[in-house]
N, C-alpha and C positions, 0 to 999 in steps of 0.2 A: 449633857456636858458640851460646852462649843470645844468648836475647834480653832486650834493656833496654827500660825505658819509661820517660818523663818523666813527673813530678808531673800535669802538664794532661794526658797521655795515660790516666794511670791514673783523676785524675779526670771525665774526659768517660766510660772503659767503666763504672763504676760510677755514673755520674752523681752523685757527691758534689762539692763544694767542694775548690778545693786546699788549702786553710787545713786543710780536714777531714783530707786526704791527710797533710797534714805535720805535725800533731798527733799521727796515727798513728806517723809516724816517728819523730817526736822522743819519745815515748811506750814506742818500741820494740816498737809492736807489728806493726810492718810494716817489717822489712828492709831496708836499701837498699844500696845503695855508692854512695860520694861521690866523684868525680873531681875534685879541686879546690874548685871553686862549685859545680859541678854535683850533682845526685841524680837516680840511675836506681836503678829498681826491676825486680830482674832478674825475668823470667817465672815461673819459677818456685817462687817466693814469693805470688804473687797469688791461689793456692788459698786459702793463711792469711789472706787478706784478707778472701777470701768469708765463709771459716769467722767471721771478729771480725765482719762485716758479719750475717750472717745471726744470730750470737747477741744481739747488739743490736737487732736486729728483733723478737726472738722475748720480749727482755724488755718490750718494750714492753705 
């Protein structure tokens, strides 16, 4: 069975902002499913996360 994580869960492992989290989302660069209100971000998606995280880093 995968695993889900919540916007605050994803933002505390990466240490970003949730605002930062959900920009990604609504952006579509970070995947999610929406249950209703809710958004979880299933596990296996959060590779692509590193991958947008680290390329942003590297433009810097």
């Amino acid at each position: 069975m995968p695993r889900f994580f919540t916007v605050a869960q994803v933002a505390e492992m990466y240490q970003l902002k949730e605002s930062h989290v959900y920009k990604l989302i609504n952006a579509g660069q970070l995947p999610c499913v929406r249950l209703g209100r809710f958004i979880r971000i299933p596990e296996d998606k959060l590779p692509g996360l590193e991958n947008i995280l680290q390329t942003a880093k590297e433009e810097k």
